[in-house]
C-alpha positions in Angstrom: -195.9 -70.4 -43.0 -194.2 -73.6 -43.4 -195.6 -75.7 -39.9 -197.9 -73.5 -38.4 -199.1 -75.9 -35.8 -195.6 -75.2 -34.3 -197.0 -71.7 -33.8 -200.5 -71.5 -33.3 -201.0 -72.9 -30.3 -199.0 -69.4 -28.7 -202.4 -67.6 -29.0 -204.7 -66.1 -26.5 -203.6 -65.6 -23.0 -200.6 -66.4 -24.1 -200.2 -63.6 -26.2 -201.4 -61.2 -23.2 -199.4 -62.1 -21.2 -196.1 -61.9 -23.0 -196.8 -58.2 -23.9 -197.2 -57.8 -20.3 -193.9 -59.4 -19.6 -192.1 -57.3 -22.7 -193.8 -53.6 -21.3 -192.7 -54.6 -17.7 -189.0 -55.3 -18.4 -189.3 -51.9 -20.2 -190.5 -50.5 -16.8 -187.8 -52.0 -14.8 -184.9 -50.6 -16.8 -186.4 -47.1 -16.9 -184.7 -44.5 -14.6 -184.7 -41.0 -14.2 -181.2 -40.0 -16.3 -182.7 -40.1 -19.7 -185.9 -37.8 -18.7 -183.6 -35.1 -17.0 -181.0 -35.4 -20.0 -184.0 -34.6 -22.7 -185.4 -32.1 -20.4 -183.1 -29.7 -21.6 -185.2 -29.6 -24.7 -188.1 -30.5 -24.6 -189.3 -29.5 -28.2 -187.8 -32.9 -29.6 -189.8 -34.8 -27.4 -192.9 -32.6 -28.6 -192.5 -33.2 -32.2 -191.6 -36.7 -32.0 -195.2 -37.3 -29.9 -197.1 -35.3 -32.2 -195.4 -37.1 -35.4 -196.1 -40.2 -34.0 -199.9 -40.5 -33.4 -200.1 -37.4 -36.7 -197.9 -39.1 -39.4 -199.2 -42.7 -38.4 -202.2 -42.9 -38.0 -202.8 -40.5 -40.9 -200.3 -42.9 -43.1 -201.9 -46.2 -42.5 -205.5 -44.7 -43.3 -204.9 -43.2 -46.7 -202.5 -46.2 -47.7 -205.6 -48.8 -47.1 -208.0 -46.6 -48.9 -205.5 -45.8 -51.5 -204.9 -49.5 -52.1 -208.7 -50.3 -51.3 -207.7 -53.1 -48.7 -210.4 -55.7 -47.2 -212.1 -54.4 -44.4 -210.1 -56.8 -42.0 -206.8 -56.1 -43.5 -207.4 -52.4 -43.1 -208.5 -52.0 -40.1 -205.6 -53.7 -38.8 -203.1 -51.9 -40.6 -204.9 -48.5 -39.4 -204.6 -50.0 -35.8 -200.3 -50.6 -36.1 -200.5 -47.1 -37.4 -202.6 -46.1 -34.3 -200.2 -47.7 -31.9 -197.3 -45.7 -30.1 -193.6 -46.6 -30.8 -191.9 -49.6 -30.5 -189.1 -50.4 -27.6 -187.0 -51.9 -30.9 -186.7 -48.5 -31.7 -184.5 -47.8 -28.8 -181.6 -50.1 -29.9 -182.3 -49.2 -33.3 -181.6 -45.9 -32.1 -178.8 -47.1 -30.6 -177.0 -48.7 -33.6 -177.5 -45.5 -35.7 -175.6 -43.2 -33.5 -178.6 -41.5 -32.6 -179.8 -39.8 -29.0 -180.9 -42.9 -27.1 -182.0 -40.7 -24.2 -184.2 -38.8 -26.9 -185.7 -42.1 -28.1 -186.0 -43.7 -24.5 -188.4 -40.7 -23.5 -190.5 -40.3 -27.1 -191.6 -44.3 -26.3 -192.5 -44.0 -23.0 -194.3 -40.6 -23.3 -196.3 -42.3 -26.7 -197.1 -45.5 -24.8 -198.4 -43.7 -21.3 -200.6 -42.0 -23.8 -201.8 -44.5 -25.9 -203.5 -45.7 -23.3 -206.4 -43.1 -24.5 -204.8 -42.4 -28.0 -204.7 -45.2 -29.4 -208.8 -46.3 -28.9 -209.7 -43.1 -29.7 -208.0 -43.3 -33.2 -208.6 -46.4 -33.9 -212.3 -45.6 -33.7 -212.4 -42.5 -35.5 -210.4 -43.7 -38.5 -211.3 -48.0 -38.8 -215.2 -47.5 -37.2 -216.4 -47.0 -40.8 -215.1 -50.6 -41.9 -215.5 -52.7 -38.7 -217.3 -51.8 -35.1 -214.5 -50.5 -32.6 -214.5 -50.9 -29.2 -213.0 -48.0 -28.1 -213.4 -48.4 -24.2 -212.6 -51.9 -24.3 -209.3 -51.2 -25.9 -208.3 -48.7 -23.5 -208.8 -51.1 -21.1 -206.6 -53.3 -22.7 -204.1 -51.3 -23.2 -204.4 -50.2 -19.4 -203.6 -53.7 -18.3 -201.0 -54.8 -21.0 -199.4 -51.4 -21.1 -199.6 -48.8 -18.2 -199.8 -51.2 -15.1 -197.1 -53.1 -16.1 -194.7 -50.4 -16.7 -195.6 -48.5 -13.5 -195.3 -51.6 -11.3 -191.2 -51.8 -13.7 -190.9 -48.7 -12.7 -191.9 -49.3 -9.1 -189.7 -52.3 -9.2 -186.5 -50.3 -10.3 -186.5 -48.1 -7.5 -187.5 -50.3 -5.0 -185.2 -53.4 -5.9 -182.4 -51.5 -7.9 -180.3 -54.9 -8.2 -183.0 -56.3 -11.0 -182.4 -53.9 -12.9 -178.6 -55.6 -14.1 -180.1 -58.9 -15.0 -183.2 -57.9 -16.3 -181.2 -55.3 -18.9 -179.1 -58.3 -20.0 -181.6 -60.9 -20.9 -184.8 -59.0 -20.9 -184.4 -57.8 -24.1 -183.5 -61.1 -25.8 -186.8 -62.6 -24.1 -188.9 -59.6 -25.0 -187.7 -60.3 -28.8 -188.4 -64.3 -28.4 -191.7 -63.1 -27.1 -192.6 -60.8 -29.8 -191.7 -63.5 -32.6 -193.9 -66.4 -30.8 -196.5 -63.9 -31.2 -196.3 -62.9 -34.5 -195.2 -66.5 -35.8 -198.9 -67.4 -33.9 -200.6 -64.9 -36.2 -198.7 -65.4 -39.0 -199.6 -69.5 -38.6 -203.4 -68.9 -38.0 -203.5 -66.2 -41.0 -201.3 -68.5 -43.2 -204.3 -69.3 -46.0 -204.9 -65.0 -46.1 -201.3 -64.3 -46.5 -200.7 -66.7 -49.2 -203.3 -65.1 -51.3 -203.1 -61.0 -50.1 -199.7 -61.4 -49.0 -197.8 -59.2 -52.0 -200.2 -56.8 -51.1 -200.3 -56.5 -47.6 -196.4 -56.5 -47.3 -196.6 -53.7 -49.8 -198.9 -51.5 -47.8 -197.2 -52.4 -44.3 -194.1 -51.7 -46.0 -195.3 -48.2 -47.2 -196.7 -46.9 -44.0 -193.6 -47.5 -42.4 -191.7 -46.2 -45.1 -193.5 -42.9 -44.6 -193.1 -43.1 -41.2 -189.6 -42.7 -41.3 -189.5 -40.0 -44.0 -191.8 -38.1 -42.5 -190.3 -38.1 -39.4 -187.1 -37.4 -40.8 -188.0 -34.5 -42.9 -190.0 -32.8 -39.8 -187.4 -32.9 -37.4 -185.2 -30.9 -40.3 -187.6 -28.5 -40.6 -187.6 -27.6 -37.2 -184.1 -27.4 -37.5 -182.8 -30.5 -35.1 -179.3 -32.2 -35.6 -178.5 -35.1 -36.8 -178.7 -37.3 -33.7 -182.1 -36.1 -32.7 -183.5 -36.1 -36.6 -182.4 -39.8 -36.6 -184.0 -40.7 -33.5 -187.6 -39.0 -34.2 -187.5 -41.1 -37.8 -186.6 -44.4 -36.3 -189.4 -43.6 -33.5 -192.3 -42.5 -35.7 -191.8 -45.1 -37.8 -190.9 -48.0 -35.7 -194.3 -49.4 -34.1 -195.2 -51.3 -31.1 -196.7 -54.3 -33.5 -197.0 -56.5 -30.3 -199.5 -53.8 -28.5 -201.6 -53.6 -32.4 -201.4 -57.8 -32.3 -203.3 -57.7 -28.6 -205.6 -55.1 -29.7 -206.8 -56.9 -32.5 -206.8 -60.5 -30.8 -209.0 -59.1 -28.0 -211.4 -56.7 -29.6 -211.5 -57.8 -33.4 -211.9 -62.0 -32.0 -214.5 -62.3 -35.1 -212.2 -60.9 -37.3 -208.9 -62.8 -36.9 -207.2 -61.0 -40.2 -206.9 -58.0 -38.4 -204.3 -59.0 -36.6 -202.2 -60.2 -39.9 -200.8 -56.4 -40.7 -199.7 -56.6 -37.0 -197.2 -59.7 -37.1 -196.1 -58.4 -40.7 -195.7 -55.3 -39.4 -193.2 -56.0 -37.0 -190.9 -57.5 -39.3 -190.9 -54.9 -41.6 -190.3 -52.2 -39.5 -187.5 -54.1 -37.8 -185.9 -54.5 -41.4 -186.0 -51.3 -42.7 -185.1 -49.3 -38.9 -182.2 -51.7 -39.4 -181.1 -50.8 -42.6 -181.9 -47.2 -41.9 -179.6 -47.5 -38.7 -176.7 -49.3 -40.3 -176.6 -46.4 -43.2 -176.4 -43.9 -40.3 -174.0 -45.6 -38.5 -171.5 -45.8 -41.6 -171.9 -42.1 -41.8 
């Protein structure tokens, strides 16, 4: 907001291929012991899928029509909504004392499938403000999600000594990654921000908010423990804003305020998962 041209320049491929990077370093530290420990039930893994692309997607439509956003601001928040959880969640997760293993699995299962999810309902919910292209974006999402985490995952097994370093400093460059990208965003959207930014932060900040309740309160009413409750919460309503920022870079080019919500987005769900998570943890 201050010197954008520090920022803006971090657009394009650039911003391509440091999702890539982030959804590959989550494929290399994914093994085996968190699916068998969550196997043992299954029905937490369910709900939390379910709750992600129900609560969501469902959320960030009736927020922009409740607050009658512009087309471009809507359609972007509806596509954050759309998107499957966020790796952040995972350490977020972590520091509320909640089951890691759980969360580990709900991302990975909601990002295999967003592949298809994701462009499908994006379409059905933002095609009456802007033209969606649905098949491009599940190409997209194919090459900045799937094939990266299957060759991580390919990597693991068949070079099991990456997996150390990778786990110590991936996760600090993933996060350097995701704030270039959303600094780029925020620096090319400065102008729109400055005049719809109370607004926008408002309804990002609701959708997320909702998220989290909603997520909460479902996991009690299926009866779940603390530990799992808190982990379906911080994974419904914790979003991967990188995968939403790509989406709407590469399929909304003509648009370029769609990708706004996305970059605000991550921010705010990082503050209130954190806040959420430090409550739990002092309790």
């Amino acid at each position: 907001m201050w010197r954008p041209g520090l920022f803006t320049w971090f657009g394009g491929e650039w911003i391509v291929w440091a999702l890539t990077f982030v959804m590959l370093g989550m494929g290399v530290t994914l093994d085996g012991g968190a699916f068998r420990e969550v196997a043992r039930d299954w029905r937490a893994v369910v709900l939390g899928f379910f709750a992600q692309f129900l609560v969501m997607p469902a959320s960030g439509w009736g927020v922009a029509k409740a607050m009658d956003l512009p087309p471009d601001f809507a359609v972007g928040l509806i596509l954050v909504a759309c998107c499957p959880g966020g790796t952040a969640s995972n350490v977020v997760t972590y520091i509320a004392r909640a089951n890691v293993a759980l969360s580990v699995v709900m991302t990975t299962c909601s990002t295999l499938a967003a592949v298809a999810v994701t462009p499908w309902l994006t379409q059905q919910l933002a095609g009456a403000y802007l033209e969606v292209d649905g098949w491009g974006m599940f190409f997209t999402t194919l090459q900045v999600v799937i094939f990266p985490v299957v060759i991580g995952v390919f990597l693991h097994h068949k070079f099991p000594g990456l997996h150390k370093p990778i786990a110590e400093f991936g996760p600090l460059i993933s996060v350097l990654l995701i704030c270039m990208i959303c600094a780029s965003i925020i620096g090319n959207g400065r102008d729109a921000i400055l005049e719809n930014g109370g607004k926008l932060l408002l309804a990002v900040a609701l959708v997320h908010s909702l998220g989290f309740l909603l997520g909460w309160l479902a996991a009690k009413v299926f009866g779940f423990a603390k530990p799992e409750a808190r982990a379906i919460s911080i994974e419904v309503g914790m979003q991967n804003s990188g995968l939403a920022a790509v989406l709407a870079k590469t399929h909304f080019a003509a648009n370029p305020l769609t990708a706004v919500p996305a970059a605000i987005s991550s921010v705010t769900h990082s503050l209130i998962g954190s806040l959420l998570a430090a409550i739990w943890r002092r309790n």
